[in-house]
Each structure stands twice: as C-alpha cells, then as structure tokens.
C-alpha positions as CSV (number, residue, x, y, z in Angstrom):
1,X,0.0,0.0,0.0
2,X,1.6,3.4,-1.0
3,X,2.3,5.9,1.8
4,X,0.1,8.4,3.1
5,X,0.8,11.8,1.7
6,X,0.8,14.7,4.4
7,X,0.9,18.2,3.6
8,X,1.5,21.2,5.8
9,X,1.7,24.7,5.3
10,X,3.8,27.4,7.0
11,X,3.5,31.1,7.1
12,X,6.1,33.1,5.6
13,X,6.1,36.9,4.7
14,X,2.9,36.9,3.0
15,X,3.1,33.6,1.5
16,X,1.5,30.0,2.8
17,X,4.7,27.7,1.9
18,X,2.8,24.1,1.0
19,X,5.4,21.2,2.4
20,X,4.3,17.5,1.4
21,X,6.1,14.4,2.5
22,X,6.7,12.0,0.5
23,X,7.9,14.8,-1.4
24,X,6.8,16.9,-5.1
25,X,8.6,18.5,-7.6
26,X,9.3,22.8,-7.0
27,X,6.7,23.7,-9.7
28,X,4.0,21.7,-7.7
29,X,5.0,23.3,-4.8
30,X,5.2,26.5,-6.6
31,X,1.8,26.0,-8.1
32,X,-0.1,25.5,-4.8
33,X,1.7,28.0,-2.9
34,X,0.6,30.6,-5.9
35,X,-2.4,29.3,-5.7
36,X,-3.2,29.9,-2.2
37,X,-1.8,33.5,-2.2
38,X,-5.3,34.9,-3.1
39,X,-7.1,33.1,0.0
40,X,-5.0,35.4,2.4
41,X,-5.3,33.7,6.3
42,X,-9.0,33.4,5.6
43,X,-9.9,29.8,6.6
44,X,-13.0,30.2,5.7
45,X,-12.4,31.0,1.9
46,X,-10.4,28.0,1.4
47,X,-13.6,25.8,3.0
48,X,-15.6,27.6,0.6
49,X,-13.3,26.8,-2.2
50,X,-13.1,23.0,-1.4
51,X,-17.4,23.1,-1.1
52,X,-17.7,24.6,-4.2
53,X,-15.2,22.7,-5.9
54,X,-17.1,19.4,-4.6
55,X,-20.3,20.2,-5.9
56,X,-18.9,20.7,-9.6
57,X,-17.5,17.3,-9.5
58,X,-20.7,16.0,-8.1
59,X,-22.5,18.1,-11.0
60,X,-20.2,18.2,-13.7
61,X,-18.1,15.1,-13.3
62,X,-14.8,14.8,-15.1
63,X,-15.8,18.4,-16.9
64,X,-15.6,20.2,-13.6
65,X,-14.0,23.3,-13.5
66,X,-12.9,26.0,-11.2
67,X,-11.1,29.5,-11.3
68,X,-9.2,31.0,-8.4
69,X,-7.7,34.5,-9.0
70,X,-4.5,32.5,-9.6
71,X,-5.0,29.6,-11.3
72,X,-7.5,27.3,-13.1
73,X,-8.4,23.6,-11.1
74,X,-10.0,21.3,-14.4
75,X,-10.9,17.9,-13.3
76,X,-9.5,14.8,-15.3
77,X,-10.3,11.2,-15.8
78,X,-8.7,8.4,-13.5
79,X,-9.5,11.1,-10.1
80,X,-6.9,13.6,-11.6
81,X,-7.1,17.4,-11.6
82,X,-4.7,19.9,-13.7
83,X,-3.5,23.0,-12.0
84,X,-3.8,25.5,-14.8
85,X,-1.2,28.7,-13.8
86,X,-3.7,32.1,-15.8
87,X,-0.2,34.5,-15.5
88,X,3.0,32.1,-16.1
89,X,4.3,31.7,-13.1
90,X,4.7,27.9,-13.1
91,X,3.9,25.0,-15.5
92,X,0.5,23.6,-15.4
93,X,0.8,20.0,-13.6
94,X,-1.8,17.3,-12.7
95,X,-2.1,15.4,-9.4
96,X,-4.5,13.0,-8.1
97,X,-7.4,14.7,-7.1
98,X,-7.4,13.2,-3.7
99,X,-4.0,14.6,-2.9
100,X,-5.2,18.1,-4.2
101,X,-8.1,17.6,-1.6
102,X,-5.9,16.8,1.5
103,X,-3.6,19.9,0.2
104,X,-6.2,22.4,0.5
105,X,-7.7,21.0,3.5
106,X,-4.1,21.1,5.2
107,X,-4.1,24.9,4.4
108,X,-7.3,25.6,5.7
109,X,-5.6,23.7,9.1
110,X,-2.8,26.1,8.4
111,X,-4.6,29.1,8.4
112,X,-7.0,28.2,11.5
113,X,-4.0,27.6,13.3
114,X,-2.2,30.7,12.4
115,X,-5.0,32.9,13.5
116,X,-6.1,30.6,16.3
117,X,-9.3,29.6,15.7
118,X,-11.0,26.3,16.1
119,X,-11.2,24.0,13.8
C-alpha cells in the first residue's frame, strides 16, 4: 500500500509555503503556494473553495471546473485534476485529485492555526 501523503503549510512573509512528505517537484510546490496566495489567512475561503469545488464534481463530473484568481483547477479522468497557472508563473501540472483535496484541507488547518481559531 503506497504511503500516506501529508501536507502542511507554514506562514512566511505573506506567502503559505505548501510542504508534502513523500515529497513533489518545486513547480508543484510553486503551483499551490501561488495558488493559495489569493485566500490570504482566511480559513474560511479555502472551505468555501473545497465546497464549491465538490459540488462541480458532483455536478459536472470529469468536466468540472474552477477558477481562483491564480489559477484554473479542471478535473480529469482516473480522479486527476490539472493545475492551470492564468499568468505564467509555473507550468501547469496534474495530481491526483485526492492529494489536491488533502492539500487544500491542510491549508485551511494552516490558516485556523495561524489565526487561532478552532477547527
């Protein structure tokens, strides 16, 4: 049975800095840590985000799709999503969707944390 994957994210400047053991590629990385740059330390929006983003999959099925400020989430076949960069700042990549799930969810831990609220 594969490993686990665990992310975390840590606060730096004004940036969440995604961490994932077993580890990713810098452009993944790169990719979710752009992408979380427009949910600030709001908790909130990033459970918002991961709602929404489950009812187009439940709705639209392997044609879901989903816009951030920085980036462009398309669901794939096989439980894959592409992370679509909108200004060039890294090269779109795909992950399973699952992992992509746990990511954001481990932000949205982050950001609780950082501001001390309950989860």
């Amino acid at each position: 049975m594969p490993e686990q994957a665990q992310w975390t994210f840590r606060r730096q400047e004004r940036f969440w800095k995604p961490e994932r053991t077993p580890g990713v590629d810098d452009n993944t990385l790169l990719g979710l840590e752009l992408f979380a740059v427009p949910f600030g330390t709001r908790a909130w929006s990033v459970r918002d985000f991961i709602e929404v983003w489950r009812e187009h999959r439940e709705k639209d099925g392997d044609s879901a799709v989903l816009a951030s400020t920085a980036a462009v989430i398309r669901a794939q076949e096989g439980g894959l999503v592409r992370i679509c960069d909108r200004y060039g700042q890294f090269r779109d990549f795909v992950m399973e969707e699952a992992d992509f799930e746990a990511a954001l969810e481990a932000l949205e831990a982050a950001m609780r944390a950082h501001s001390g609220q309950a989860g």
